[in-house]
ZAMARGU-4260 file (C-alpha; in steps of 0.2 Angstrom, whole numbers, plus 5000, padded with zeros to 4 digits):
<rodrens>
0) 5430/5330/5003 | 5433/5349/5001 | 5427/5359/5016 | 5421/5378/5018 | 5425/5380/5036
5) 5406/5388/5037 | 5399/5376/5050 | 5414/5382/5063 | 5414/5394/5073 | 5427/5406/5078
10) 5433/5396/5089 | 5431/5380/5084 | 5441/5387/5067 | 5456/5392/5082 | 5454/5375/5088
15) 5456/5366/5069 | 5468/5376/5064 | 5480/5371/5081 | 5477/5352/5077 | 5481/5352/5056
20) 5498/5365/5059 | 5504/5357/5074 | 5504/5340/5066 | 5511/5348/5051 | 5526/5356/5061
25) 5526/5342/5075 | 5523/5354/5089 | 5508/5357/5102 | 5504/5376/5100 | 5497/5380/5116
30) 5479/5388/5114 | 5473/5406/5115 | 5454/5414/5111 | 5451/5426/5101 | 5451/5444/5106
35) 5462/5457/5113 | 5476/5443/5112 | 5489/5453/5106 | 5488/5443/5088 | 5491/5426/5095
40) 5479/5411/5092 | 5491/5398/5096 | 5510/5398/5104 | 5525/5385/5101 | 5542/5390/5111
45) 5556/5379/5112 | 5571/5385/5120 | 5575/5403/5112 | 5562/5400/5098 | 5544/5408/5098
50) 5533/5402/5085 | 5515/5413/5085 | 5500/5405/5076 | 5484/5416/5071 | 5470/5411/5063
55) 5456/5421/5053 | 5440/5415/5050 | 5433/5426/5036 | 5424/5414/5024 | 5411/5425/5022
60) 5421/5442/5020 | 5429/5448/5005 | 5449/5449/5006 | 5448/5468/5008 | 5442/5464/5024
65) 5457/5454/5030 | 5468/5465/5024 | 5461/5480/5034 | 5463/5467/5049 | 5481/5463/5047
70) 5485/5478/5043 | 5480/5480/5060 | 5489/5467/5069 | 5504/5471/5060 | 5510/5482/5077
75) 5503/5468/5088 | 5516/5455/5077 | 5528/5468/5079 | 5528/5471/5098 | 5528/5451/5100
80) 5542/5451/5090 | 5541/5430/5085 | 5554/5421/5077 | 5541/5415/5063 | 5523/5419/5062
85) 5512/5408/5055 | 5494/5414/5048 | 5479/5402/5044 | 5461/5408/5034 | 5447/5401/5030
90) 5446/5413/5014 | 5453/5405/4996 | 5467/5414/4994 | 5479/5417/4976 | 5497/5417/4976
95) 5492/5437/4974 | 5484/5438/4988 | 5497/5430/4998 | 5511/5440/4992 | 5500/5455/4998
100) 5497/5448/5014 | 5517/5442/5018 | 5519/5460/5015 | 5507/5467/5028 | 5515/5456/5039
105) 5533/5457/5038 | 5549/5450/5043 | 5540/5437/5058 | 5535/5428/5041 | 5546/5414/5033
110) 5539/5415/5017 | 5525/5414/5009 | 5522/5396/5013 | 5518/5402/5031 | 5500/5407/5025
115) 5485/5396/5023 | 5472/5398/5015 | 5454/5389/5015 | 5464/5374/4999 | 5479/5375/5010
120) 5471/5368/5027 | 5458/5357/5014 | 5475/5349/5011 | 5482/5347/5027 | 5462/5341/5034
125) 5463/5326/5018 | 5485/5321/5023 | 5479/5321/5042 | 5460/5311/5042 | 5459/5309/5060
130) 5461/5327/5064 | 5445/5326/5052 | 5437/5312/5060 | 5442/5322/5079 | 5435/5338/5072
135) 5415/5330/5072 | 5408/5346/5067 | 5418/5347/5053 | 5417/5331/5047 | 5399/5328/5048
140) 5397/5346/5040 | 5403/5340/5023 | 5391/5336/5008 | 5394/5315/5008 | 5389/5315/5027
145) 5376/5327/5026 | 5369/5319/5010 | 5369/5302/5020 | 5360/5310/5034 | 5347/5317/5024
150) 5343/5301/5016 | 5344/5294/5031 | 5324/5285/5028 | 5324/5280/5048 | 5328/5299/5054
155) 5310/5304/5061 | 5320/5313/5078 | 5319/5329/5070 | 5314/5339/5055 | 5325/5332/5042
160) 5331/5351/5031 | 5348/5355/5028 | 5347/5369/5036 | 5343/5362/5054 | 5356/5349/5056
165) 5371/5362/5049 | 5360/5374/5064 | 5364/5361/5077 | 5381/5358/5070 | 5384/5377/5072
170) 5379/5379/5091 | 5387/5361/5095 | 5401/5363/5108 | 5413/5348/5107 | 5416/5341/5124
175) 5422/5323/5127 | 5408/5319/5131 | 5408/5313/5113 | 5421/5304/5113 | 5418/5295/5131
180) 5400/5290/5122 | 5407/5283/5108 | 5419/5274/5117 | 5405/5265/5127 | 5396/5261/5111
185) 5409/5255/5103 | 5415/5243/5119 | 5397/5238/5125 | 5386/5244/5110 | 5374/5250/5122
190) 5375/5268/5127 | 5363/5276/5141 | 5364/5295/5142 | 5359/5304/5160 | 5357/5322/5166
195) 5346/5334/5170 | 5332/5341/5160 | 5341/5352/5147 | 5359/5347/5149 | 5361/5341/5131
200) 5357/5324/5132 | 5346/5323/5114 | 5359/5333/5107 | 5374/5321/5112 | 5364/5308/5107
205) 5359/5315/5090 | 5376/5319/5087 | 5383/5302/5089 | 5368/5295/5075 | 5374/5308/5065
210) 5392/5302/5066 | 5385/5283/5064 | 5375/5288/5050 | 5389/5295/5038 | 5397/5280/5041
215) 5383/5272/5033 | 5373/5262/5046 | 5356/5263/5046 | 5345/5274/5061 | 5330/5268/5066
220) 5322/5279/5081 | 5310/5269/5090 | 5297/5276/5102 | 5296/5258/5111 | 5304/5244/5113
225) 5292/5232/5103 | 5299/5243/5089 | 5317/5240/5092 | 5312/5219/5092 | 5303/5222/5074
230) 5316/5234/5066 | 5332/5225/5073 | 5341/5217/5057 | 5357/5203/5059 | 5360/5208/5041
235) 5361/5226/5044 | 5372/5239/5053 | 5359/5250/5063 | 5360/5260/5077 | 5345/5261/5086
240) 5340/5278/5096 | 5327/5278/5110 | 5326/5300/5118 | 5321/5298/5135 | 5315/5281/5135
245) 5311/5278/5155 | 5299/5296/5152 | 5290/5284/5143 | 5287/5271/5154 | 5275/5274/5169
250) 5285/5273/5185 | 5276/5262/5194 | 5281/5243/5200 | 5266/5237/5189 | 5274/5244/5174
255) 5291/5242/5178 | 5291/5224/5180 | 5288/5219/5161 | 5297/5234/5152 | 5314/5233/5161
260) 5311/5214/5157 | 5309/5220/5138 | 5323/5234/5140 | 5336/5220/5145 | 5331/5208/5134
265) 5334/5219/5121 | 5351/5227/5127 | 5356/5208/5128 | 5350/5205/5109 | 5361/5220/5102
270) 5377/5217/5113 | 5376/5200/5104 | 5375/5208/5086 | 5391/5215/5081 | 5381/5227/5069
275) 5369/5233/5082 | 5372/5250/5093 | 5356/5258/5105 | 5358/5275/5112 | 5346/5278/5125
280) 5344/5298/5135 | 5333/5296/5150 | 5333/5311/5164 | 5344/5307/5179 | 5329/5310/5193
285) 5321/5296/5181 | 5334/5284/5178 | 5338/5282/5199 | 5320/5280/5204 | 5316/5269/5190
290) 5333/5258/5197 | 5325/5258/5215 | 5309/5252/5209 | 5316/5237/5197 | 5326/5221/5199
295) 5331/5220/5182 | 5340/5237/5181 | 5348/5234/5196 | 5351/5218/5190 | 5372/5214/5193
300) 5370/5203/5179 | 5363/5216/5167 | 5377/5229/5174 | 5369/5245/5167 | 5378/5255/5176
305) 5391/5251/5162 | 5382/5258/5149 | 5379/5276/5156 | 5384/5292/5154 | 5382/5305/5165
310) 5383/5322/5154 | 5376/5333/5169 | 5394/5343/5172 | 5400/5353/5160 | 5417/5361/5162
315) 5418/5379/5163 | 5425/5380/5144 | 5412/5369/5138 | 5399/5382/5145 | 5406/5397/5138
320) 5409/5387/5122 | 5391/5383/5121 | 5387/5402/5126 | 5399/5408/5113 | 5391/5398/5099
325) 5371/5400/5102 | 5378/5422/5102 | 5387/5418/5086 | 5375/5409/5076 | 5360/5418/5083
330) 5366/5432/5076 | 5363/5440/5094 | 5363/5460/5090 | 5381/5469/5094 | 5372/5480/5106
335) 5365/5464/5116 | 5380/5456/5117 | 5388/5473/5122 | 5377/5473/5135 | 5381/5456/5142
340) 5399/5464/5144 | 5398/5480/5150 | 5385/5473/5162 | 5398/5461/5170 | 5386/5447/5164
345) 5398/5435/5153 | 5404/5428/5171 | 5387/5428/5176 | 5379/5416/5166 | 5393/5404/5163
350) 5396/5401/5182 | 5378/5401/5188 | 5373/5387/5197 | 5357/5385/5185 | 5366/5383/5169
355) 5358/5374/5156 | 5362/5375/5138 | 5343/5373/5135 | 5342/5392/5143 | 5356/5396/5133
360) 5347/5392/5118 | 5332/5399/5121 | 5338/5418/5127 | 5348/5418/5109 | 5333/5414/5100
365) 5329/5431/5089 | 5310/5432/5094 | 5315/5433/5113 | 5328/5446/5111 | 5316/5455/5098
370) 5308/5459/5115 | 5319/5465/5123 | 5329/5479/5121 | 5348/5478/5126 | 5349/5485/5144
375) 5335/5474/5149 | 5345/5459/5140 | 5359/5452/5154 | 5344/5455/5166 | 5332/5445/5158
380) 5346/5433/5154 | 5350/5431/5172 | 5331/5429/5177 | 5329/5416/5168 | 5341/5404/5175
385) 5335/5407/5191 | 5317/5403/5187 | 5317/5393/5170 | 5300/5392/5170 | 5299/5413/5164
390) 5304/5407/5148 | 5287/5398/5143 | 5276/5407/5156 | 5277/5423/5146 | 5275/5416/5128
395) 5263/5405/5132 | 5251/5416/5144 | 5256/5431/5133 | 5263/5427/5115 | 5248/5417/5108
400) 5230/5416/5108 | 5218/5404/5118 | 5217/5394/5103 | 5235/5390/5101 | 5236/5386/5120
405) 5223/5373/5118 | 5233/5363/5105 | 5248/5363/5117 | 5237/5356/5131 | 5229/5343/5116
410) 5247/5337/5113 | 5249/5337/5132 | 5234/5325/5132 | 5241/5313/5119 | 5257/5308/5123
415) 5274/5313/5132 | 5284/5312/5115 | 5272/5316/5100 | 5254/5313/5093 | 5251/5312/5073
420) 5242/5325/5065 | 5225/5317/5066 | 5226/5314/5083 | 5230/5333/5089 | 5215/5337/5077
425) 5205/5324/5084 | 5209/5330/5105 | 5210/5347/5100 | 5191/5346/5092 | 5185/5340/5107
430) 5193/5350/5121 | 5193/5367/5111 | 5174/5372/5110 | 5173/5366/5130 | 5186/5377/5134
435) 5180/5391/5123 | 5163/5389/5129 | 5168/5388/5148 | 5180/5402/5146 | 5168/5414/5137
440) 5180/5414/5121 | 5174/5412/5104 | 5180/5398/5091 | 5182/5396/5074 | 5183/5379/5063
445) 5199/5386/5057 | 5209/5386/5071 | 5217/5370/5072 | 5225/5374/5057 | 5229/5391/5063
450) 5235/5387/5079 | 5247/5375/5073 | 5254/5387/5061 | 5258/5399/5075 | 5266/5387/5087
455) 5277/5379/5075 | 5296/5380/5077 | 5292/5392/5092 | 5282/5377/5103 | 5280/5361/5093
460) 5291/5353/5079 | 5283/5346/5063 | 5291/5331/5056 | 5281/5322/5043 | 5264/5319/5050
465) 5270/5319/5067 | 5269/5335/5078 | 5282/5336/5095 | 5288/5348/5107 | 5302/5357/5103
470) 5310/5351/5119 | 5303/5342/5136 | 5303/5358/5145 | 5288/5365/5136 | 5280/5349/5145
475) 5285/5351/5163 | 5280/5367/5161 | 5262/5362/5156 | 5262/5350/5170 | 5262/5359/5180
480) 5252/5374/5172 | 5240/5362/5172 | 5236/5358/5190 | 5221/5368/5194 | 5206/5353/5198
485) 5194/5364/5188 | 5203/5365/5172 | 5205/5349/5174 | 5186/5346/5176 | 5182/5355/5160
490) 5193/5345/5151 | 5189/5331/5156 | 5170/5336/5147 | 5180/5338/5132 | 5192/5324/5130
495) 5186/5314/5114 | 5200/5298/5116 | 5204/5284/5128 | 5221/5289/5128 | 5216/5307/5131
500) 5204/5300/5144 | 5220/5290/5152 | 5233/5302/5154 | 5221/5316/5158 | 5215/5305/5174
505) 5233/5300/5177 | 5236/5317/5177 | 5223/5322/5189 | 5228/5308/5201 | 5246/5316/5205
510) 5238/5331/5209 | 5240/5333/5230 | 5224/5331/5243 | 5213/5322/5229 | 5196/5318/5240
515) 5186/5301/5236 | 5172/5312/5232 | 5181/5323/5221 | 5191/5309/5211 | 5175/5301/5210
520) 5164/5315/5203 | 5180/5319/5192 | 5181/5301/5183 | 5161/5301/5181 | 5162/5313/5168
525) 5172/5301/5158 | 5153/5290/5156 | 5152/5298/5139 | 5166/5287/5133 | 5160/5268/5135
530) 5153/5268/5119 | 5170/5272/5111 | 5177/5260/5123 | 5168/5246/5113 | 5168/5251/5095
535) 5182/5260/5092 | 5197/5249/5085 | 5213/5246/5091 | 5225/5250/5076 | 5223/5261/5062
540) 5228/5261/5044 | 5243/5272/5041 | 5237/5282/5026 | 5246/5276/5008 | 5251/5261/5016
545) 5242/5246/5010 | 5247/5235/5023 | 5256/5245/5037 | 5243/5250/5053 | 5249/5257/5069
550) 5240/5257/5087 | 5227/5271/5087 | 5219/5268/5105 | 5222/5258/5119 | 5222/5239/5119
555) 5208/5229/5126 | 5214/5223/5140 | 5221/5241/5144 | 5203/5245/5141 | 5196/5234/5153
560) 5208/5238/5165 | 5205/5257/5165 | 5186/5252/5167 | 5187/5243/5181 | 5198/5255/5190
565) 5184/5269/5188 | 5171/5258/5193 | 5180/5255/5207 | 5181/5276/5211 | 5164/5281/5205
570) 5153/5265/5206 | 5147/5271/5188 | 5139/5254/5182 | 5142/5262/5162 | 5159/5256/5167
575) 5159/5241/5171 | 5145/5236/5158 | 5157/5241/5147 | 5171/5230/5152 | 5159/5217/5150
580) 5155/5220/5133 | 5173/5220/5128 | 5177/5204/5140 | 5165/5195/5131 | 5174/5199/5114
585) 5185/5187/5119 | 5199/5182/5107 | 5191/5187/5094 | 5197/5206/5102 | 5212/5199/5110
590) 5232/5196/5103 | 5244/5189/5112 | 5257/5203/5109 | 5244/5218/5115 | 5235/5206/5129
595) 5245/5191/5134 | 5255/5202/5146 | 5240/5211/5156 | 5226/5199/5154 | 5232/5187/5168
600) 5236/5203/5180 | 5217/5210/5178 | 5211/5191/5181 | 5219/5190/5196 | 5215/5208/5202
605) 5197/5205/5198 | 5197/5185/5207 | 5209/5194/5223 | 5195/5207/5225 | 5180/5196/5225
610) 5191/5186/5239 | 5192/5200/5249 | 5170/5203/5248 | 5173/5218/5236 | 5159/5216/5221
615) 5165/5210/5208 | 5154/5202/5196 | 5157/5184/5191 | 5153/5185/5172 | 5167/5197/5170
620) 5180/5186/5180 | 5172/5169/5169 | 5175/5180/5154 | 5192/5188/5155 | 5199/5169/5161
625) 5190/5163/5145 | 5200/5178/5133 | 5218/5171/5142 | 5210/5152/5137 | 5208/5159/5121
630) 5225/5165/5118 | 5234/5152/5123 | 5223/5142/5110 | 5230/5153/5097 | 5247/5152/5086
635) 5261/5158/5099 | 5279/5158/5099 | 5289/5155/5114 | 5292/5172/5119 | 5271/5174/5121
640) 5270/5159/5130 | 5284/5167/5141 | 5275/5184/5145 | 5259/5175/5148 | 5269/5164/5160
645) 5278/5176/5169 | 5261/5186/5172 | 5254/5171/5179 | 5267/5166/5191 | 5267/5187/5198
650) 5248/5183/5204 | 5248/5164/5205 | 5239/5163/5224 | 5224/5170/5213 | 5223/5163/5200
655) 5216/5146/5195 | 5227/5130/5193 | 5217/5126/5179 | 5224/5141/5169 | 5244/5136/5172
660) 5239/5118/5165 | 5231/5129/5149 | 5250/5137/5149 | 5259/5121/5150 | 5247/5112/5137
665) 5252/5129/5124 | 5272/5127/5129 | 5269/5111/5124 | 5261/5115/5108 | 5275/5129/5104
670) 5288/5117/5106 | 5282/5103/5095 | 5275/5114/5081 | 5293/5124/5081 | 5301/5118/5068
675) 5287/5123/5058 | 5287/5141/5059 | 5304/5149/5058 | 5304/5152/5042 | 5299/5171/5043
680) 5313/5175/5057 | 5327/5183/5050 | 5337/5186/5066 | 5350/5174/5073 | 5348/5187/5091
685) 5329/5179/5091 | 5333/5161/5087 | 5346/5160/5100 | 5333/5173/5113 | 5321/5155/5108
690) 5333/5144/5112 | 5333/5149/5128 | 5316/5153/5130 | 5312/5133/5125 | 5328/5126/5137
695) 5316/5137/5150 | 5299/5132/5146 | 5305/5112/5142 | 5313/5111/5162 | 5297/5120/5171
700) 5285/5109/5160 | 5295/5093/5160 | 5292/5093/5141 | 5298/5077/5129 | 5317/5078/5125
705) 5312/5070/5108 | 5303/5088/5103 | 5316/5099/5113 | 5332/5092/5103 | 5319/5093/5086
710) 5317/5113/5091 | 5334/5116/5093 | 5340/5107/5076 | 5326/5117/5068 | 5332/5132/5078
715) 5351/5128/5072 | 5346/5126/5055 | 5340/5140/5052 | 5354/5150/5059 | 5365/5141/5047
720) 5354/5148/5035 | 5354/5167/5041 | 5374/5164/5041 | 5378/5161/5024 | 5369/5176/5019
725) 5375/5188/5034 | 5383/5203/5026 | 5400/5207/5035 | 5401/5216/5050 | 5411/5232/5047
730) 5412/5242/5064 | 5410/5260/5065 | 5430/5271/5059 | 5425/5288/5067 | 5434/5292/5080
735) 5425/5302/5091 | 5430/5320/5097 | 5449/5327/5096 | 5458/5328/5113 | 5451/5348/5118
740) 5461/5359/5129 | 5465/5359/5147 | 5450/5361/5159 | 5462/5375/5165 | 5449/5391/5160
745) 5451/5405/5169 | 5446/5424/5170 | 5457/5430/5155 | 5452/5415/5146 | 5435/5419/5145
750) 5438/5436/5143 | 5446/5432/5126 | 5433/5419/5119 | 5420/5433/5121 | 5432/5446/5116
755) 5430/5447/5098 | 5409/5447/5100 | 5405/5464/5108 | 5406/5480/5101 | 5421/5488/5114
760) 5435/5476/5114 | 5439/5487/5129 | 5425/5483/5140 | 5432/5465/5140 | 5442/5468/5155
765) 5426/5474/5164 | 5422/5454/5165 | 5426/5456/5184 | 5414/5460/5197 | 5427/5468/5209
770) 5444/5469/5201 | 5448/5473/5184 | 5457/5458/5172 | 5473/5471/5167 | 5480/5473/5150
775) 5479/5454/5142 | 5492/5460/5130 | 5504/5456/5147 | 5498/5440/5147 | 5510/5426/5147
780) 5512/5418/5129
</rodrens>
C-alpha cells in the first residue's frame, strides 16, 4: 500500500509523522502545532541532547515551494540550535532534492538520511503496520480500503462516491472515542453510541463500518430490526449498523414493550455469533427515557449499559481539531479565517458551551460563507451556536422557494429516516397544490422534480432511490416549524397516504392545549382516506426485482387500529365502517409477522371498552377475534406463536379463554410439525433462539415430551449441518485509533494549531481576550 498523505491534514501529517520517526529512533517526540513554533513540530531531549522534528505537508506544492519555506526556517533551526534536526514531507523527493534541501538547512542536519520524503515515510508506515492501523484516516484512505468500501453492496447510509467518504475522512478528528468503540465491539459485539444531537455519533459509527468493511466483513444497514433477523448470516462476518435506532421507535409503553423485546433478542443473537457486530447511535435524551419506560433495557440481565458509549464530551483538542479540519478542507477563504483571529473568535468557538461539530460543519460549508462577508463571519459563527436553529431558519424561510419547502415537510410526513423517491412524489403531489392553493402561490407539474434538484446536498441526501436528510437537525427544525394547528389543518386536506395521515396526526397530537373539538374537527378531515384504507396493499414491488416487495403502507391491523382511534375522537362512522371492511378480510389480509403482534392488543381494547358501556360494535370485536383464529390456523414457527402469546398474556383479563386454548392448540401444532420445516433456516443463532422458544411454549402448555425431544433432535440436526459448512470465524485486525496527545491543551496550543491557517501569523497571539499569549518562540521545547 503506497499512500499520498492527501487525506491528512496538517496536523494529522504532524501527528504521523511523530508516531513512524519516533518508532524509527525509539523515542517519544513530544508534540507541537504548527505555526509560529519556532520550526519545531516535535521535540526529543535526553540529557544534553536536543533532537528537533519538523514536518511539511506540501503534496500538493511543487518543491520550489518548500524550498522558499526552509529557506525560511533556516534562522528559526539556527536560533534553536539542536543537536540534530530531522525533516519529514509529504512531497517525493530525489536524492537531488534532498541534497538541496540538507543544504538550506545546515549543520543541525546529520545527513542526508535525516530527510523524508512522501517513499521514505511509505517505508516506515509498511515496517511499522500498527502505526498504520492507529493512523484510521490513513489507513482507510488507501485504494484497497476505499475500493472495499465502494463495493461495499450493503452501504445504503450514505451516497456511495469516492469523493464523500475521502470528504468525511478529511474533516474526521481522531479521538479515542474510536478506539474505546472498537474495543467494546470487539469485547461485547454490540456497540450503542449516545450523545446529543450533532455530537458525532453517525460519524463514529460510520467510521468504525468503514474500518470493518476494509477488513472485509460485510455492512448491512438496517432501518428495523425485522431486517437485522432476515440479513443476519452464521456463515458470514457482517457488521450490522442501525443510526438512531430508538428515534425510530415511538416512545410510548405500547411500543416499547415489543421492540426492546426484539432489540434484546437480537443483541443476544449477535453476541452468540462470533462473526456478528451491531453498532447502534441513538440520542442521549432518547436512550434514558426510553430506559425508564422499558423493562427490557433496564433489564440486569441484558446489561446495556455495557454496550454504550457516550461521545457527548469532547476534549478541548478534539474540538479545535475538528475546527481546524472543517476550515482546512472547506477551503474557508484566508480573509474569513483571518477574521476568526483577529476577531478573538478561535477561543470563542472552541470553548462555547454550545459546541457541536454539526455547527462546525455547517458554518464552513461554502454557500454559507458565500453570504457572508468576513467581518460579519466570527459573528455569524458565534450566533449560531447560541441559537442553532438560525442555521436552517434562514435557508429554509429565505434560500428556496415555497416549492422546495413543501418537499422538505413531504419528507417530514414520510418518515424520521428516509422515504423512496415515489413516495416523496407521491406526499408531495398531494400536499403541494393545497398548500399552493391556500397560500395563494402558483404550482407547476415540474416542480417536484425541480425542488428536489434545489435541495439536494444542501437539505436532503440522494442515495439510490432513496432520498434523506442531510442530518436529524433539519428534522427538529421542521418539528417544530411545524407547530402552527392551521398549517397543520391544511395538510391534513392534502395528505394522500396512511402513513402521511399517521405521522401528521401524531404530529398534531404533541402539539400543547389540543381541545376535543379541535382534535376532533382536525382528524375528520382525514374521511377522504377510508377508501385507501381498504384497497390499497400492504407491500409494493421493488421495481427490477422479480421477487423482492417492500412494505409500502401500513399493516392491517395498524390500519384498524388507527381507525378506531379516530372514531373514537370524531365519531366519523366512515371510520369505523372502514375497520369493518378490512376486519372482515380476515386472514386472507392478515400475516402473522405484520399482525400476530397487534391483533390480540386491538381485541382486547375493543372487548375492555365495550365493558366499560363505550360503543363498540359487536361485528368488529367477532371479526378481529376471528382474524387472530385465523392466524393461529396458518403455518407459524415458534417465534409467531411466541409474539401472539406474549400479546395475549398483556391483556388476558379481556380477552377470551377460548382464544389462549386456540394459542395452545397452534404451540402444539408448531412443535409436532418442526422437524418438518427447518430446512430453509440457515442460522444456528435461530435454531438455538427456537430451542428455547419450544423449552418455553412445551412447559406453559404441558405439551408431549415424545414431540419436544423429536424438535430438539430436528433442531440439533440441523445445526450439525449449518456446522460443517460454517466458514471460519476470522475477527476483525484493526486496531482502532493510535494513543493521541495529552488532554493538556492550553492557550499557546491552540494558538499554534490555528497558526499556520490565517493570513498574519502575527495576529495569533491576539487569541486572548484580555492578555496577550507573548512571543511563542519563548515557549518551552
Amino acid at each position: 500500500m503506497t499512500y499520498s498523505f492527501e487525506t491528512l491534514s496538517p496536523a494529522d501529517f504532524e501527528d504521523l509523522v511523530r508516531d513512524l520517526i519516533g518508532c524509527e529512533l525509539s523515542v517519544r517526540f513530544e508534540a507541537f502545532g504548527p505555526g509560529p513554533d519556532g520550526g519545531v513540530d516535535g521535540r526529543h531531549a535526553t540529557g544534553d541532547e536536543k533532537v528537533i522534528l519538523q514536518a511539511k505537508h506540501y503534496r500538493l506544492s511543487d518543491m520550489a515551494a518548500l524550498v522558499r519555506v526552509m529557506k525560511k526556517e533556516r534562522c528559526a533551526i539556527d536560533r534553536l540550535h539542536p543537536d540534530r534536526y530531522i525533516l519529514a514531507t509529504s512531497r517525493p523527493l530525489t536524492p537531488d532534492n534532498k541534497a538541496v534541501l540538507a543544504e538550506i538547512v545546515g549543520p543541525s542536519l546529520r545527513s542526508s538520511d535525516d530527510i523524508f520524503g512522501c517513499e521514505d515515510l511509505n517505508g516506515l508506515v509498511r515496517k511499522y503496520p500498527d502505526i498504520e492501523r492507529g493512523h484510521v484516516k490513513l489507513w482507510l484512505s488507501g485504494a484497497g480500503a476505499l475500493d472495499r468500501v465502494l463495493n461495499a453492496a450493503s452501504h445504503n447510509f450514505t451516497t456511495i462516491t469516492r469523493e464523500e467518504i475521502e470528504a468525511k475522512l478529511k474533516v474526521y478528528a481522531e479521538n479515542p472515542s474510536f478506539r474505546s468503540g472498537r474495543d467494546i465491539l470487539e469485547g461485547q459485539r454490540v456497540l450503542i453510541v449516545s450523545g446529543p444531537p450533532g455530537v458525532g455519533k453517525t460519524t463514529l459509527a460510520e467510521m468504525l463500518c468503514y474500518a470493518y468493511i476494509a477488513e472485509g466483513w460485510e455492512l448491512v444497514a438496517i432501518r428495523n430490526l425485522e431486517e437485522g433477523f432476515a440479513r443476519i448470516d452464521d456463515s458470514k462476518r457482517q457488521i450490522f449498523f442501525f443510526d438512531d435506532f430508538l428515534g425510530r421507535i415511538a416512545l410510548d409503553e405500547r411500543a416499547l414493550s415489543t421492540q426492546d423485546s426484539d432489540l434484546a433478542r437480537f443483541i443476544s443473537r449477535v453476541r452468540r455469533t462470533p462473526g456478528a457486530r451491531f453498532i447502534l447511535t441513538t440520542r442521549a435524551y432518547i436512550y434514558e427515557q426510553a430506559r425508564l419506560l422499558s423493562e427490557a433495557l433496564s433489564d440486569t440481565k441484558l446489561n446495556v449499559s455495557r454496550y454504550v458509549l457516550d461521545v457527548g464530551v469532547y476534549t478541548r483538542r478534539i474540538r479545535a481539531r475538528i475546527l481546524y479540519n472543517h476550515l482546512v478542507v472547506a477551503g474557508v477563504p484566508e480573509a474569513h479565517i483571518a477574521a476568526l483571529i483577529e476577531q478573538k473568535a478561535i477561543k470563542k468557538i472552541v470553548d462555547h458551551k454550545h459546541y457541536n461539530p454539526r455547527i462546525i460543519q455547517f458554518m464552513t460549508e461554502a454557500d454559507r460563507i458565500a453570504d457572508t462577508d468576513p467581518t460579519s463571519y466570527p459573528k455569524a459563527f458565534l450566533d449560531t451556536l447560541k441559537d442553532p436553529d438560525l442555521i436552517w431558519d434562514k435557508a429554509f424561510r429565505s434560500h428556496i422557494t415555497r416549492r422546495s419547502q413543501h418537499l422538505l415537510i413531504a419528507l417530514f410526513l414520510i418518515s424520521e429516516y428516509g422515504s423512496e423517491l415515489e413516495d416523496l412524489e407521491e406526499v408531495f403531489a398531494g400536499i403541494h397544490p393545497v398548500l399552493c392553493a391556500n397560500f395563494g402561490v402558483p404550482y407547476d407539474p415540474k416542480d417536484f422534480e425541480g425542488a428536489l434538484r434545489t435541495v439536494e446536498g444542501s437539505f436532503v441526501a440522494i442515495s439510490g432511490t432513496t432520498v434523506r436528510y442531510v442530518n436529524p437537525s433539519v428534522r427538529d427544525y421542521l418539528a417544530r416549524y411545524l407547530s402552527d394547528k392551521a398549517l397543520l389543518s391544511v395538510l391534513a386536506d392534502g395528505v394522500p397516504t396512511l402513513r402521511s395521515a399517521r405521522n401528521l396526526f401524531d404530529h398534531f397530537m404533541k402539539q400543547p392545549g389540543p381541545t376535543n373539538e379541535g382534535i376532533a374537527t382536525f382528524v375528520s378531515r382525514f374521511v377522504r382516506l377510508c377508501e385507501r384504507f381498504v384497497t390499497v396493499e400492504v407491500w409494493k414491488r421493488i421495481p427490477g426485482e422479480k421477487y423482492l416487495s417492500r412494505m409500502y403502507e401500513l399493516s392491517n391491523s395498524d390500519r384498524i387500529d388507527l381507525l378506531v382511534n379516530w372514531w373514537r375522537l370524531s365519531h366519523a362512522e366512515p371510520f369505523i365502517a372502514a375497520a369493518q371492511t378490512i376486519a372482515d378480510k380476515g386472514r386472507a389480509a392478515l400475516s402473522a409477522w405484520e399482525d400476530g403482534r397487534k391483533l390480540p392488543e386491538i381485541l382486547a381494547g375493543l372487548r375492555a371498552a365495550q365493558a366499560l358501556g363505550e360503543p363498540t360494535p359487536t361485528e368488529l370485536i367477532d371479526a378481529v377475534e376471528a382474524g387472530v383464529s385465523g392466524l393461529l390456523a396458518t403455518d407459524l414457527d415458534p417465534d409467531d406463536v411466541s409474539r401472539i402469546l406474549a400479546a395475549a398474556d398483556d391483556h388476558e383479563g379481556s380477552l377470551r379463554p377460548e382464544l389462549f386454548a386456540e394459542i395452545e392448540g397452534a404451540a402444539r401444532r408448531v412443535i409436532e410439525e418442526l422437524p418438518d420445516n427447518l430446512g430453509h433456516l440457515d442460522s444456528e443463532s435461530t435454531l438455538e433462539d427456537w430451542g428455547k422458544t419450544i423449552n418455553t411454549l412445551a412447559a406453559r402448555f404441558n405439551a408431549d415430551p415424545r414431540f419436544v425431544e423429536r424438535a430438539h433432535a430436528a433442531l440439533k440436526h440441523r445445526t450439525e449441518q449449518l456446522r460443517e459448512t460454517e466458514a471460519e470465524d476470522t475477527e476483525a485486525s484493526f486496531t482502532g485509533s493510535a494513543d493521541l496527545p495529552g488532554d493538556k491543551f492550553d492557550d499557546a496550543a491552540l494558538a499554534s494549531l490555528f497558526g499556520s491557517l490565517g493570513a498574519s501569523t502575527s495576529a495569533m497571539i491576539a487569541l486572548e481576550d484580555d492578555d496577550e499569549l507573548g512571543d511563542l518562540d519563548d515557549l518551552p521545547f
